[in-house]
C-alpha positions as CSV (number, residue, x, y, z in Angstrom):
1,X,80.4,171.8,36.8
2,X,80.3,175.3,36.2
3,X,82.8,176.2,38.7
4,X,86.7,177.1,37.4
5,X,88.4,174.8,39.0
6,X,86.6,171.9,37.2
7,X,86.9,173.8,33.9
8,X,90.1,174.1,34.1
9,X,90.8,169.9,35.3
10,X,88.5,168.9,32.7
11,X,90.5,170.6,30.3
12,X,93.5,169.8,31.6
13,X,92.7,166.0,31.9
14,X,92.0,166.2,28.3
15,X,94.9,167.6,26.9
16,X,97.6,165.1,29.3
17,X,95.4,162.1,28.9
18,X,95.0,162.0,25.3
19,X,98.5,161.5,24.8
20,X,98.9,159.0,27.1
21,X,95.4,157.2,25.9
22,X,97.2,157.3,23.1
23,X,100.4,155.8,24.1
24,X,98.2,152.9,26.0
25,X,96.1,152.1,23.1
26,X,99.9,152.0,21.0
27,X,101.4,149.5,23.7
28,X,98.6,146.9,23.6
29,X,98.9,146.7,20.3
30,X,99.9,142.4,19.8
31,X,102.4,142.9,16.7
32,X,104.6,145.9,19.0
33,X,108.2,145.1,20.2
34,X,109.4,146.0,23.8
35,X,111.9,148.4,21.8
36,X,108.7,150.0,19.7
37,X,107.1,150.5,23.0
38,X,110.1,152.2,24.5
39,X,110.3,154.2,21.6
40,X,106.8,155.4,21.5
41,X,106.9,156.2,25.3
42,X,109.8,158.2,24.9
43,X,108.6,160.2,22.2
44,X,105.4,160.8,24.8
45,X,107.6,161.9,27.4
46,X,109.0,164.4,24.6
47,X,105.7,165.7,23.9
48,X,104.1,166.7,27.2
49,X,107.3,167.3,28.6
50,X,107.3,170.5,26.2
51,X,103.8,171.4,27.6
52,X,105.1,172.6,30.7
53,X,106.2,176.0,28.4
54,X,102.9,176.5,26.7
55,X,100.9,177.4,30.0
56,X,100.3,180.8,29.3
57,X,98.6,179.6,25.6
58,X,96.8,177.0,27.7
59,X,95.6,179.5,30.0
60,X,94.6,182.0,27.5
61,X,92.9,179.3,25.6
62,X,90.5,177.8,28.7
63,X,89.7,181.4,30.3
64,X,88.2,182.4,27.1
65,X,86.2,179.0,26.8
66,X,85.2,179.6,30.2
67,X,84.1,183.8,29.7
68,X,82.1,182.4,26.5
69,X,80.5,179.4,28.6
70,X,79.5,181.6,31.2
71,X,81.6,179.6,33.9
72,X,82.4,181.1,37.1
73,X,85.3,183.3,37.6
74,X,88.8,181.9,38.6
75,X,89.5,182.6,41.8
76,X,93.0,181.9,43.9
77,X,92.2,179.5,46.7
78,X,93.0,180.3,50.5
79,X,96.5,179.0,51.4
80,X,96.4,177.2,55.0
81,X,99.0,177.9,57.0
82,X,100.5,175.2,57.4
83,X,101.9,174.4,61.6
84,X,105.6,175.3,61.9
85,X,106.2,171.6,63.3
86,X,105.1,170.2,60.5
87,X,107.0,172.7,58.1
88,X,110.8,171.4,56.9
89,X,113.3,171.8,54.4
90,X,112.8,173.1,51.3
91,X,108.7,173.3,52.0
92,X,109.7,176.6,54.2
93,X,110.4,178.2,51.3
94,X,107.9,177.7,49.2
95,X,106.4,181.3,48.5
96,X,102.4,181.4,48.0
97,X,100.8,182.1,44.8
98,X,101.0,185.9,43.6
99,X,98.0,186.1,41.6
100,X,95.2,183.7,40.4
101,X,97.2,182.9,37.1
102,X,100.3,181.7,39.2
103,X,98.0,179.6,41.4
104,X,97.0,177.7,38.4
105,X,100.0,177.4,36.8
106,X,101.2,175.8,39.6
107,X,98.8,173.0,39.0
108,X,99.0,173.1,35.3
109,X,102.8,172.2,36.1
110,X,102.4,169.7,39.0
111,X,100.2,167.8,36.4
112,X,102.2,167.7,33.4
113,X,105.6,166.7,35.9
114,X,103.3,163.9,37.6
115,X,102.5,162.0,34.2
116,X,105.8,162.7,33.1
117,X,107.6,161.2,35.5
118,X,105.0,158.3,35.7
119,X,105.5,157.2,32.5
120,X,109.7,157.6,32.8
121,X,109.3,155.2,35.5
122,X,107.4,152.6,34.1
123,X,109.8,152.7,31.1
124,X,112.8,153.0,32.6
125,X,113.3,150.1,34.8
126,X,116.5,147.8,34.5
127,X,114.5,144.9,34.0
128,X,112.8,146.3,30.6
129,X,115.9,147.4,29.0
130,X,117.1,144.1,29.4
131,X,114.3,142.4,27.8
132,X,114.3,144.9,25.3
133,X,117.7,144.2,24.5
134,X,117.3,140.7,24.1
135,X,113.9,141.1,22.1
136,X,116.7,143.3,19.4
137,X,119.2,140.6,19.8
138,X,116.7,138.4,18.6
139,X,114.8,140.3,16.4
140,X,118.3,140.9,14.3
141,X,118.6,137.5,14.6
142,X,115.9,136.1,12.9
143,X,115.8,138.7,10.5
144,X,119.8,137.8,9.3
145,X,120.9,141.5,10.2
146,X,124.0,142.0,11.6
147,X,124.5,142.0,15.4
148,X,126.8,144.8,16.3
149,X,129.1,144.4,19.3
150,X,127.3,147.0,21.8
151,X,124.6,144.5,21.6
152,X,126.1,141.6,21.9
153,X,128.6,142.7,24.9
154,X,125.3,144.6,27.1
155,X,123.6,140.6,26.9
156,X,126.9,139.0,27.6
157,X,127.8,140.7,30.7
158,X,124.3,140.5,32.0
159,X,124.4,136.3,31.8
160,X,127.7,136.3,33.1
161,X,129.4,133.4,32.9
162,X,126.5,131.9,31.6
163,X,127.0,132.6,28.2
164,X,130.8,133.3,26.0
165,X,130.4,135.8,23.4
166,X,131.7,134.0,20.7
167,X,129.4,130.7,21.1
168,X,127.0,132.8,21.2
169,X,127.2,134.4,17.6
170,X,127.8,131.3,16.0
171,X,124.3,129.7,17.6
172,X,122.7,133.3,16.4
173,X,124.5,132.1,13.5
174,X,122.5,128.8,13.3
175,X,119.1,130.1,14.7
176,X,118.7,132.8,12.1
177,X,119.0,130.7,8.9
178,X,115.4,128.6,9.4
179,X,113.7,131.9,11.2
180,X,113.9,134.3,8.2
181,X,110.7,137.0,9.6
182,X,108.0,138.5,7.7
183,X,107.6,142.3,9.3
184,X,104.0,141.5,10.7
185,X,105.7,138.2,12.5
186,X,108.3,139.6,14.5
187,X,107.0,140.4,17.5
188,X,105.1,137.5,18.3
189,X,108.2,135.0,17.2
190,X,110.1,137.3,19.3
191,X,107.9,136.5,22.5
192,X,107.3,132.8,21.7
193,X,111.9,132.5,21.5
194,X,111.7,135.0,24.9
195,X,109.2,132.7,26.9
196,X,111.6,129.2,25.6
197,X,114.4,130.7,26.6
198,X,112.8,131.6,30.4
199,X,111.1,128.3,30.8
């Protein structure tokens, strides 16, 4: 534990992870809407994705915990050549590190990209952005709010044939008058509509 290289994870862990604790503690929240959910992911993404330009403050910040800790010095770790067989594409260019600070950083980033990218593609699937579409159909719905036309079209063409657009806003017509929401209701009405409508 009082080697760098676990300094520096540890502290690294902490600063990525709290975010997305965060955003996991958010999401299991029972009164959150899919679209809440995307929201607050995206504005995760948002966040660490600007911590890939603060390494040098990050860096500044852990070696002095680590000088006033007494933890052992950083030190660049031996680069294994790797067999030419094995070597192809773009990996034949990578260039080592140049200096402790860039051997780092090169983790610091690799990190921050990982759980970037993780969380984009949890979020980003077709399947959620159509459930989250028909959660807001509904949602504006039951809350007698106007359904605009984007809306309406993205959950038409994804039924097909299934369903004509202007049947369908006069049943949304019909369906919001008895459903009239409190804000704290929504999102489990929302889900008790989604689950009649796929059974």
């Amino acid at each position: 534990m009082k080697s760098f290289d676990y300094f520096f994870g540890a502290k690294l862990g902490h600063l990525l992870l709290s975010h997305s604790d965060n955003l996991s503690r958010t999401l299991q929240k029972k009164d959150i809407s899919a679209a809440e959910g995307q929201e607050c992911a995206s504005k995760t993404v948002a966040i660490l994705a600007k911590k890939r330009d603060q390494f040098q403050s990050f860096w500044t910040n852990v070696t002095s915990e680590a000088l006033k800790l007494a933890v052992d010095e950083p030190e660049q770790k031996r680069q294994r050549k790797v067999p030419a067989r094995l070597v192809s594409g773009s990996a034949a260019d990578i260039m080592p590190p140049e200096s402790v600070e860039d051997y780092f950083r090169r983790i610091y980033l690799e990190a921050v990209d990982t759980i970037v990218n993780c969380i984009r593609d949890r979020f980003d699937q077709e399947g959620y952005k159509i459930y989250s579409k028909l959660q807001q159909l509904l949602l504006k719905t039951c809350n007698q709010q106007h359904v605009d036309e984007e809306l309406l079209k993205f959950v038409c063409d994804f039924y097909g044939e299934d369903l004509r657009k202007g049947e369908l806003r006069v049943q949304l017509e019909t369906l919001g008058k008895p459903w009239k929401l409190r804000p704290n209701n929504q999102s489990g009405l929302c889900q008790r509509l989604l689950t009649t409508c796929e059974g």
